[in-house]
C-alpha positions as CSV (number, residue, x, y, z in Angstrom):
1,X,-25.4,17.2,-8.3
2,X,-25.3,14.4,-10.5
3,X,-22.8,16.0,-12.6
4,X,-20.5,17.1,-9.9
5,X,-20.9,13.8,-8.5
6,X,-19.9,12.0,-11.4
7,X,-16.6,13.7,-12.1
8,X,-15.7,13.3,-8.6
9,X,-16.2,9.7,-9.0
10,X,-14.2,9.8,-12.4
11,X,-10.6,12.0,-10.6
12,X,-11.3,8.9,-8.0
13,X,-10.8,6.3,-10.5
14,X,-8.1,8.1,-12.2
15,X,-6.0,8.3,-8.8
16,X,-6.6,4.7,-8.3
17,X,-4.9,4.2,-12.0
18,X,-2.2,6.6,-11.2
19,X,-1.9,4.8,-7.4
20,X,-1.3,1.7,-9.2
21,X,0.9,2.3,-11.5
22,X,3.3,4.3,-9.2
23,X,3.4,1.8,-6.8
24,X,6.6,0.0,-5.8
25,X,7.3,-2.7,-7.3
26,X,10.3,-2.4,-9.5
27,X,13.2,-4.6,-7.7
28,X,15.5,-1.6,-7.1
29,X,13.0,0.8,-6.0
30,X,11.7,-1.7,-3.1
31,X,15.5,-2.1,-2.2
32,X,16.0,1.4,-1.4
33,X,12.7,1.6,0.2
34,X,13.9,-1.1,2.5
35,X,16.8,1.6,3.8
36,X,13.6,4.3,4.8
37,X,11.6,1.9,6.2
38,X,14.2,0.1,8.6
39,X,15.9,4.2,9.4
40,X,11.7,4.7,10.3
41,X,10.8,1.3,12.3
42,X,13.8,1.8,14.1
43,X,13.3,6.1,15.1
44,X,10.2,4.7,16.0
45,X,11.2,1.9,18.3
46,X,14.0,3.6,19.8
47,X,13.5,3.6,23.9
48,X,11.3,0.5,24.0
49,X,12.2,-2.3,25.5
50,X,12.8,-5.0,22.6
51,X,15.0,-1.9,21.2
52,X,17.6,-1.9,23.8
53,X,17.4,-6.1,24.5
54,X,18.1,-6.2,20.2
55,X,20.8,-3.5,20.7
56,X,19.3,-1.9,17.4
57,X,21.0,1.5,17.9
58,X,24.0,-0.6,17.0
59,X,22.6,-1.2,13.5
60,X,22.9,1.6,11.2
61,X,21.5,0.2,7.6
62,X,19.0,-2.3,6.4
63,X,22.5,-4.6,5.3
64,X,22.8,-4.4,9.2
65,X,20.1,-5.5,9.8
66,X,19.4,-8.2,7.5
67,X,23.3,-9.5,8.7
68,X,23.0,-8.5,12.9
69,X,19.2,-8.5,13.9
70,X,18.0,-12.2,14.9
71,X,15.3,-13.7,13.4
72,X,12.6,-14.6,16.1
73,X,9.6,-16.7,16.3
74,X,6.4,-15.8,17.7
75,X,7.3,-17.6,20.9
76,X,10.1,-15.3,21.1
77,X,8.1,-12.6,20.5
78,X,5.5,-14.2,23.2
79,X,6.9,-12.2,26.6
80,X,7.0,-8.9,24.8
81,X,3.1,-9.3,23.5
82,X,2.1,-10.5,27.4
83,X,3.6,-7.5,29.1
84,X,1.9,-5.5,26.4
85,X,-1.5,-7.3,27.1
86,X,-0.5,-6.7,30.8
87,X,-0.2,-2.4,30.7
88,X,3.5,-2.5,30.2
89,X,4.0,0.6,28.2
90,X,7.4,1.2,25.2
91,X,7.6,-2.7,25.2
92,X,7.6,-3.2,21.2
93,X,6.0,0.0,20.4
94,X,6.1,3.3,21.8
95,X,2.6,4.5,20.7
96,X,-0.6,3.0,22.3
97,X,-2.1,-0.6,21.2
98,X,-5.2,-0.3,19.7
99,X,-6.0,-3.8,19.5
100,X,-4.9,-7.7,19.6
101,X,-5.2,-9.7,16.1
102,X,-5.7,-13.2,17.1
103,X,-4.5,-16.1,15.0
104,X,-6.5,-19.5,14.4
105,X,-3.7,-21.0,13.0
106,X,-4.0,-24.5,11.1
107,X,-4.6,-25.8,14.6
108,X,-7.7,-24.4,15.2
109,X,-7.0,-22.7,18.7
110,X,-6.0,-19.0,19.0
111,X,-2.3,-19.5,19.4
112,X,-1.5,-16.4,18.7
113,X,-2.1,-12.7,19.5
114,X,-0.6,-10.0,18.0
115,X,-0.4,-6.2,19.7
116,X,-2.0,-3.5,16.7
117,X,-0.9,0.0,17.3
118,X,-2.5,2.5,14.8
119,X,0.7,2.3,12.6
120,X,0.2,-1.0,12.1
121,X,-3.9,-0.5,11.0
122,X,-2.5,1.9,8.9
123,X,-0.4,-0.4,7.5
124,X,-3.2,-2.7,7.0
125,X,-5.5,-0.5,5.3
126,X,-2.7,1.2,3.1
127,X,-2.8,-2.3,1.2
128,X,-6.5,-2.5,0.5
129,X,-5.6,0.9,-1.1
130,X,-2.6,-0.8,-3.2
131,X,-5.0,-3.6,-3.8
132,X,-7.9,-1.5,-4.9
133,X,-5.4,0.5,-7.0
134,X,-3.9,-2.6,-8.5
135,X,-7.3,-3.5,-9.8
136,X,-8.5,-0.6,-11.5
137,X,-5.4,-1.3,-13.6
138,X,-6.2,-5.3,-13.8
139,X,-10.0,-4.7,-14.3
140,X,-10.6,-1.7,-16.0
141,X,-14.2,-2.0,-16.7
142,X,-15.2,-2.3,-13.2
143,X,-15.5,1.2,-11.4
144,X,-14.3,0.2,-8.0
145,X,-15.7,3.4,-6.3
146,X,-19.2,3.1,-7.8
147,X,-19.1,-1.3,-8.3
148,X,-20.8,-2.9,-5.5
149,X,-18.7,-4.9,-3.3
150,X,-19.4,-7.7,-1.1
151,X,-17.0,-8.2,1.9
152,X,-17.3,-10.5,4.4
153,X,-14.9,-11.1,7.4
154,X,-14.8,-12.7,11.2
155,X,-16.2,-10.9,14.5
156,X,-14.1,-7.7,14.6
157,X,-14.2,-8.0,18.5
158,X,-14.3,-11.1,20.5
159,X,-13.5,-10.3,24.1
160,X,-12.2,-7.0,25.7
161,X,-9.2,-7.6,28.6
162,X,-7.7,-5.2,30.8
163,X,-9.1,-2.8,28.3
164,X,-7.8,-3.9,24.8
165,X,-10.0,-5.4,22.5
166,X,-9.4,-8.8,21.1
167,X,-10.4,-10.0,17.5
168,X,-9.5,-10.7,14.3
169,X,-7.4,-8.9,11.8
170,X,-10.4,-9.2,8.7
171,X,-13.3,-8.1,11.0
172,X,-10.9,-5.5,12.6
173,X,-10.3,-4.1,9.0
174,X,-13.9,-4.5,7.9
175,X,-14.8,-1.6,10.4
176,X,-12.0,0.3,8.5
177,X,-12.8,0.5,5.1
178,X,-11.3,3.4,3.2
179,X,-14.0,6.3,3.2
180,X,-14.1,5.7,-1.3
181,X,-14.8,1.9,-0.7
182,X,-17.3,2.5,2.1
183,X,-20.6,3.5,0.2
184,X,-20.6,0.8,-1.9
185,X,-19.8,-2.1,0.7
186,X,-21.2,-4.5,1.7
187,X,-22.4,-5.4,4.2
188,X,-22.7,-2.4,6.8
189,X,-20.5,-2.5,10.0
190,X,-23.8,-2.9,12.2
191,X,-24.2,-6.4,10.1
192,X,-21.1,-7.7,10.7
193,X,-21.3,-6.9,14.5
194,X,-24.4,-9.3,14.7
195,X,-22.6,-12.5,16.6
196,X,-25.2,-15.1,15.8
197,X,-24.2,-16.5,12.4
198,X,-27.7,-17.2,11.1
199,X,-29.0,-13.8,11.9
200,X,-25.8,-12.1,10.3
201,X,-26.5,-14.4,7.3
202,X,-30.0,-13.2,6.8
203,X,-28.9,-9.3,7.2
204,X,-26.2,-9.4,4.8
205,X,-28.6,-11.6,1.9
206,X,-31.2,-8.8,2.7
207,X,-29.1,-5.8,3.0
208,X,-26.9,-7.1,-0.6
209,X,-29.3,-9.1,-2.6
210,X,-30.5,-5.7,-5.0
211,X,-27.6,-4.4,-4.9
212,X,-25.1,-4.6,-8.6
213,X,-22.0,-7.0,-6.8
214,X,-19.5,-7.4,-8.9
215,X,-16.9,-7.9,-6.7
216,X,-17.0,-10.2,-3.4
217,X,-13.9,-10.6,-1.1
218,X,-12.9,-12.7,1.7
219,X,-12.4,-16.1,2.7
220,X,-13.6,-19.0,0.1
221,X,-15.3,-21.2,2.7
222,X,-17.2,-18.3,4.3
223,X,-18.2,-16.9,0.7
224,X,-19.5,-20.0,-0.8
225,X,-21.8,-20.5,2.6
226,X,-23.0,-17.0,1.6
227,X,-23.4,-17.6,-2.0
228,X,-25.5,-20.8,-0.7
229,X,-27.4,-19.3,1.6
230,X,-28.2,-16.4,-1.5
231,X,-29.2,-18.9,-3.6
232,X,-31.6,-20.6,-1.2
233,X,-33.0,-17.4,-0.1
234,X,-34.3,-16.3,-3.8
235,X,-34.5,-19.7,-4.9
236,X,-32.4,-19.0,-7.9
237,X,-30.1,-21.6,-9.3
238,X,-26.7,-19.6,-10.0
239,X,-25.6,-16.1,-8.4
240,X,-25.4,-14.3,-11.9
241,X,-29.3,-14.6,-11.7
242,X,-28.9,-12.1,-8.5
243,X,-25.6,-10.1,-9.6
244,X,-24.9,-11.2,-13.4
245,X,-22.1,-8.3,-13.7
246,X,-20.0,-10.2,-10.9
247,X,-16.9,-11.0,-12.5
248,X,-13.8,-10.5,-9.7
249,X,-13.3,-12.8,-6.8
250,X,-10.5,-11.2,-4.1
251,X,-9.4,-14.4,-1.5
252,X,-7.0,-14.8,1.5
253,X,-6.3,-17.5,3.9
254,X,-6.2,-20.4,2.1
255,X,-5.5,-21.2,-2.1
256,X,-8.6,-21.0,-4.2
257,X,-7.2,-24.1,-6.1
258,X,-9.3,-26.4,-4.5
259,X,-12.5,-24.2,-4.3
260,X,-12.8,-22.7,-7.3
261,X,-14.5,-25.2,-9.6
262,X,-16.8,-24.8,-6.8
263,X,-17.4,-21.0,-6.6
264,X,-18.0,-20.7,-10.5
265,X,-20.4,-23.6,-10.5
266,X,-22.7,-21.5,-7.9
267,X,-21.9,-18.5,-10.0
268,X,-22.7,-19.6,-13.0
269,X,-19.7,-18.6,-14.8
270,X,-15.7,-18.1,-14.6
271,X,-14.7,-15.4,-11.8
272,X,-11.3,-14.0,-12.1
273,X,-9.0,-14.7,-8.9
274,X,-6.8,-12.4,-7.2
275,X,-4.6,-13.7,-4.3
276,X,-3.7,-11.2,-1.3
277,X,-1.3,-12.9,0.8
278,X,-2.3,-11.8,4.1
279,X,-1.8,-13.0,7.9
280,X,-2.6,-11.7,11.2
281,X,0.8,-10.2,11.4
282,X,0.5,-8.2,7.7
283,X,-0.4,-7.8,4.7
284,X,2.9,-9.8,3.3
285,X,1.8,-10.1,-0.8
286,X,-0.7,-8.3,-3.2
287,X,-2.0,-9.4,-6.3
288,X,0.6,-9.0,-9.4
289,X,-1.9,-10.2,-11.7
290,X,-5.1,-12.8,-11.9
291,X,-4.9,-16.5,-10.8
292,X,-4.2,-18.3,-13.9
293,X,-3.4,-22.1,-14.3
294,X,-2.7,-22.7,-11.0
295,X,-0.4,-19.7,-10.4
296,X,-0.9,-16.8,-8.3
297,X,2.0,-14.1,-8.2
298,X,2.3,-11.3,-5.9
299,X,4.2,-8.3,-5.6
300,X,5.3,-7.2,-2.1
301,X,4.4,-5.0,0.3
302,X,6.1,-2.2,-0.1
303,X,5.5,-0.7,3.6
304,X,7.6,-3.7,5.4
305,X,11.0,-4.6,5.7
306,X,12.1,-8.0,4.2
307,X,14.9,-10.9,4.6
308,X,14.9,-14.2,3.6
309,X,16.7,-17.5,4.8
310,X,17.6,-20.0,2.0
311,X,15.4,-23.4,2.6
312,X,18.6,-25.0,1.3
313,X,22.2,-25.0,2.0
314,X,23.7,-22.6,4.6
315,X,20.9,-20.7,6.7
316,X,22.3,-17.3,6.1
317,X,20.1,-14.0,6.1
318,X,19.8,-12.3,2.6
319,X,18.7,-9.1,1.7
320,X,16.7,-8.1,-1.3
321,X,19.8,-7.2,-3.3
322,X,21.0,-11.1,-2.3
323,X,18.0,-12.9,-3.7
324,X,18.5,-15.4,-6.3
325,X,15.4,-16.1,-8.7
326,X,13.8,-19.3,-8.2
327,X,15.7,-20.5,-5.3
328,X,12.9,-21.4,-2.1
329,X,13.3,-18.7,0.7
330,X,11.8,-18.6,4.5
331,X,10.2,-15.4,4.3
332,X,11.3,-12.8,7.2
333,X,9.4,-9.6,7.5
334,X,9.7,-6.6,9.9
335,X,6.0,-4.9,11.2
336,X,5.5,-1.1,12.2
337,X,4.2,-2.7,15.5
338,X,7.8,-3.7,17.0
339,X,8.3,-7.2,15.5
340,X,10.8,-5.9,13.1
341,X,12.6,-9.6,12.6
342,X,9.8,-12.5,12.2
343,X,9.4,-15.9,11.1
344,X,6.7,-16.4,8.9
345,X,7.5,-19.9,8.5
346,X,6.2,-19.4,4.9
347,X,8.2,-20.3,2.1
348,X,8.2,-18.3,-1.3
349,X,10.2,-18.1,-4.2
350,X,10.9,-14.7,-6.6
351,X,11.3,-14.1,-10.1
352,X,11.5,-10.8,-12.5
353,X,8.8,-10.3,-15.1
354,X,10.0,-6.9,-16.9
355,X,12.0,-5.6,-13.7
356,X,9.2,-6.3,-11.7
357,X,10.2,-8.2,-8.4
358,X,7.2,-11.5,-8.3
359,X,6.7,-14.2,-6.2
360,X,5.0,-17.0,-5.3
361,X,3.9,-18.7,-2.6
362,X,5.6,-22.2,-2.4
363,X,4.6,-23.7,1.2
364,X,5.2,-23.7,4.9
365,X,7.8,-24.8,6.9
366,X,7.2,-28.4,8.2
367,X,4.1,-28.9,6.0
368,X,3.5,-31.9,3.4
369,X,4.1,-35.5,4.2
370,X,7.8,-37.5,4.3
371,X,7.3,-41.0,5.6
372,X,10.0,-42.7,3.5
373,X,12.0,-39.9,2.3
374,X,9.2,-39.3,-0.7
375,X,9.0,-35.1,0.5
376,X,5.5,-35.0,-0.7
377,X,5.0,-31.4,-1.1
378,X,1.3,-29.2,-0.4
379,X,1.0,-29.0,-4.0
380,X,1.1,-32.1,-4.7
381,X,-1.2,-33.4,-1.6
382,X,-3.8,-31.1,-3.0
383,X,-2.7,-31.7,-6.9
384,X,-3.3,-35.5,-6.3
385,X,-6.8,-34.4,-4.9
386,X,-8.1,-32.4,-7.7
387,X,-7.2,-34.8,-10.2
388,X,-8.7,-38.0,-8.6
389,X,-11.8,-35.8,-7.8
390,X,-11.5,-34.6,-11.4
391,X,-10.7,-38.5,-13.1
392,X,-13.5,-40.0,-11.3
393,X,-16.2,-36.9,-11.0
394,X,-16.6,-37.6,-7.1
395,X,-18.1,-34.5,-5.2
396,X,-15.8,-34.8,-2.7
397,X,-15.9,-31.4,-0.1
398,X,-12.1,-32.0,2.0
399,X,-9.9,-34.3,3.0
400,X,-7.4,-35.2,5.7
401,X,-3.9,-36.8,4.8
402,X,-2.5,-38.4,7.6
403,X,0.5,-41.8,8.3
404,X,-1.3,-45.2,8.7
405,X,0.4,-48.7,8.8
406,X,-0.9,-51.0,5.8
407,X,0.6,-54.6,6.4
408,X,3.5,-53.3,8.1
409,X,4.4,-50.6,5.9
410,X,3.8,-47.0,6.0
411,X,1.1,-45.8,3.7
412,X,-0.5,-42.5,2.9
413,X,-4.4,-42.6,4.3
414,X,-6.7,-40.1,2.3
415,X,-10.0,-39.1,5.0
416,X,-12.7,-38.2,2.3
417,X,-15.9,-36.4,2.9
418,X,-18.4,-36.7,0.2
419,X,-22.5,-35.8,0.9
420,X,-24.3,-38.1,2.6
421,X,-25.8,-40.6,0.0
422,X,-22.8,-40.4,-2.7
423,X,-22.3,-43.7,-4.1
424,X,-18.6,-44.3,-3.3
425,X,-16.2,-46.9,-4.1
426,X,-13.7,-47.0,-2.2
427,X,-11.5,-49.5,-3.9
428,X,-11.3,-47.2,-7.0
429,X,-10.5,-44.3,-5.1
430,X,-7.5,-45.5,-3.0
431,X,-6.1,-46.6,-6.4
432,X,-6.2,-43.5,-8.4
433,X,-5.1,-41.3,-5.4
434,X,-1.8,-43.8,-5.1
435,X,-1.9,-43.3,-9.2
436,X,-2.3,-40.0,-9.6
437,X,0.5,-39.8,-6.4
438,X,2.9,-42.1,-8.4
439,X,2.6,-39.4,-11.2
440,X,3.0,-36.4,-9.7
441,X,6.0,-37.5,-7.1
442,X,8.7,-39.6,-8.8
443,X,10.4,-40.4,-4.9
444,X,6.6,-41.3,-4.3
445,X,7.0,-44.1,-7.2
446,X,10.2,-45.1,-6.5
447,X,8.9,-45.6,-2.5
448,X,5.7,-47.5,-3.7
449,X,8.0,-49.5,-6.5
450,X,10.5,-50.8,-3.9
451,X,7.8,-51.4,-1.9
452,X,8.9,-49.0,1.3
453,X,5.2,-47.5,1.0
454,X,2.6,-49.4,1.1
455,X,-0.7,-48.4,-1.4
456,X,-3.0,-45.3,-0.1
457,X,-6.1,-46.3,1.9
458,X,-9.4,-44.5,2.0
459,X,-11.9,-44.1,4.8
460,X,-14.9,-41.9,4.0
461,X,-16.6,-39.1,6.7
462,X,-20.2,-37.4,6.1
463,X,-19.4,-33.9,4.8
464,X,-22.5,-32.9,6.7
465,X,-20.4,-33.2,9.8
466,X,-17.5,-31.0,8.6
467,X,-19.9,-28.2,7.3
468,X,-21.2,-28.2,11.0
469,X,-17.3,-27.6,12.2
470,X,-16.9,-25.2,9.6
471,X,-19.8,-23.3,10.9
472,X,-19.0,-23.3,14.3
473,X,-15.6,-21.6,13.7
474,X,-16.9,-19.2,11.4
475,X,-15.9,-16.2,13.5
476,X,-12.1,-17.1,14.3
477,X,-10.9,-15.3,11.3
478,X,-8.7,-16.4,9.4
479,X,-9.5,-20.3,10.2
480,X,-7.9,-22.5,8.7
481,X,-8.9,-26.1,8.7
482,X,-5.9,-28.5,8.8
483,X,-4.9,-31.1,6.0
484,X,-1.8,-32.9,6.7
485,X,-0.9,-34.8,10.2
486,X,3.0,-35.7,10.4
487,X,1.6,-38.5,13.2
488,X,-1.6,-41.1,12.7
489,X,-1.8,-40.1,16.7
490,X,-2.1,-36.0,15.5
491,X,-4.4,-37.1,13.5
492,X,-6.8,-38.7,15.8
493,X,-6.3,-36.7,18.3
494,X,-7.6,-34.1,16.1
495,X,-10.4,-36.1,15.3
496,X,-11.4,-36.8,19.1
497,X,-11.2,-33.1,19.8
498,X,-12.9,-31.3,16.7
499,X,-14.9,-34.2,15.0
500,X,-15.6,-36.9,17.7
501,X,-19.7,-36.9,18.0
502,X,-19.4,-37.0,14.0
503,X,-18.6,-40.9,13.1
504,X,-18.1,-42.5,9.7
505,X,-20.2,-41.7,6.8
506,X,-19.5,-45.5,5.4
């Protein structure tokens, strides 16, 4: 048995390698993939509702599309997904929905929800096979059908209504784990089905802590509680007490950049980082190769269809044979569940590593701070961070960026949250962040030099306080915890609604 076991294990590895490297990711295969997958979303749609108000048996080729089909938002999309959630039937899709993904958003509140028919699950778990395959080429000493694998995601199913379930996409998926994966995941489905947080924390360290993990997946906040809650558990000091042939670290949600210092100081040693640049709509970006010096390039999703809206100059729809490397796109995708022109809202930028077709992920729409025409951007909010934190070797767990008026003039004010007792001076910190601001942002300088900005300010929260947050949105998926406020009055209305029994720390 063990023999015949062993070989079946061996031709499942190999067809991961071979997976992998026949995937699409050449820039002229994934443009004429883009032609089968709009004729396909379209014969698929044709008879629904959004079909005939988009007048889509007017379009006859992807170029048709990318030039005639509006793009929409999600509030766009919003009366098609209600009638759905109603009963309406061949509204986006013509299939059933299985299931509503629901969508924290940076806000917090579920301000989304988006209808899942089974094309689009298969969609879904297509990718962790391209991202499984992708890895056995990446990491070819770990045997991902025999390597344990810890996994960890939200509630699959929050509420039912009118007889759909509601929940999010990552506990959805963790129900669906490809049948090779399954054995050697952790933990079980009847785990991560237990709704009190504490109890499924003690399951999953009992259920994992003797097995071999050397791969764990899933949102950096959540992980690290885990890895905490491991370490307390067997009293340990680092995680490669427990698991010492952990070595791969698979994320979503959020950049690792600011956790991962983190993460390897609870492991013990340097974890290599692989990106999947997911969202409750799809799975958008898969890991190219590692993270690495602050980069994390993807290659896309082959299943989807794809245009792009220049961030600068004329807002005119391009196709994948119109992109220009380097230049900062809106990222446009079409879903096998009817949304077949959305909005991300994300902004990413492509380039060609041996007629490969990369990207990265360069920011959101609307996101970083602009009080005096500086365009701070989310790399450099969180760049500014790290290094102050770095400079001045303050364990500092988040912080808020929001306007504040400093004598008159409009200033930048970092909220810090640091443990309890940490000996903090504020003085030296609001100095360095304006510094290390000054450094990264020459518009920032110039502001600051003139005198149009006046210097950064500091207040400091218990971190105790946002752990407790954190844990009490533990099971709304993707969640997000929001950085940047455009308004001092978003800001504190945030504050009074998520963090108001908390107070100051100093």
């Amino acid at each position: 048995m063990f023999a015949v076991n062993h070989v079946v294990q061996s031709l499942g590895q190999k067809y991961l390698k071979t997976y992998g490297q026949r995937m699409t990711v050449n820039h002229q295969d994934l443009l004429s993939k883009q032609e089968k997958n709009f004729a396909s979303l379209k014969r698929a749609m044709t008879g629904t509702r959004i079909y005939k108000d988009l007048r889509l048996s007017h379009i006859h080729s992807y170029e048709e599309f990318v030039n005639h089909v509006p793009v929409l938002s999600y509030d766009e999309y919003a009366p098609y997904v209600d009638m759905i959630a109603a009963g309406h039937k061949d509204i986006l899709f013509k299939d059933k929905a299985d299931y509503f993904g629901l969508s924290s958003g940076t806000s917090g509140k579920d301000s989304k929800r988006v209808p899942y028919n089974e094309r689009m699950i298969r969609m879904f778990i297509k990718s962790q096979k391209r991202i499984a395959s992708k890895l056995s080429t990446l990491e070819p000493n770990i045997n991902l059908l025999q390597a344990g694998r810890l996994t960890f995601g939200s509630d699959p199913y929050l509420y039912s209504q009118n007889g759909f379930k509601f929940g999010y996409i990552s506990g959805i998926l963790s129900t669906r784990v490809p049948k090779a994966l399954a054995k050697n995941t952790f933990p079980c489905r009847e785990v991560l089905a237990i709704s009190n947080w504490d109890k499924k924390i003690e399951m999953l360290v009992n259920e994992s802590i003797q097995q071999d993990i050397q791969v764990v997946s899933g949102i950096p906040t959540y992980i690290i509680s885990i890895f905490e809650a491991v370490l307390q558990k067997t009293g340990k000091t680092h995680i490669n007490e427990i698991w010492p042939n952990l070595k791969v670290f698979v994320y979503a949600a959020t950049p690792i950049k600011q956790y991962q210092e983190r993460i390897d100081r609870l492991v013990g040693h340097e974890l290599n980082y692989y990106g999947v640049y997911a969202a409750t709509e799809a799975a958008i970006g898969l890991p190219y190769e590692k993270y690495e010096n602050g980069r994390q390039r993807y290659f896309l999703n082959p299943d989807l269809i794809y245009s792009f809206t220049p961030v600068n100059g004329p807002k005119k729809n391009v196709g994948l044979h119109q992109i220009e490397m380097g230049v900062a796109y809106y990222l446009n995708v079409g879903t096998p569940n009817g949304m077949i022109h959305y909005c991300m809202k994300d902004v990413v930028s492509f380039d060609l590593n041996n007629g490969d077709l990369v990207f990265e992920f360069v920011g959101r729409k609307s996101t970083g701070m602009n009080l005096a025409a500086e365009k701070v951007s989310d790399d450099e909010i969180l760049d500014c961070y790290l290094n102050t934190k770095n400079s001045l070797n303050v364990d500092m767990r988040h912080f808020f960026l929001s306007p504040v008026l400093n004598n008159g003039k409009a200033a930048y004010l970092w909220t810090l949250f640091v443990p309890e007792k940490a000996n903090i001076n504020v003085e030296s910190l609001a100095a360095t962040l304006d510094q290390q601001m000054q450094k990264l942002n020459g518009d920032y300088h110039d502001c600051r030099e003139v005198g149009v900005l006046g210097p950064a300010q500091v207040q400091i929260m218990n971190a105790d306080y946002l752990q407790a947050y954190f844990e009490k949105n533990r099971s709304r998926g993707q969640f997000k915890m929001k950085t940047t406020f455009e308004t001092a009055e978003e800001y504190l209305n945030f504050i009074r609604t998520n963090l108001e029994q908390t107070g100051l720390a100093q």
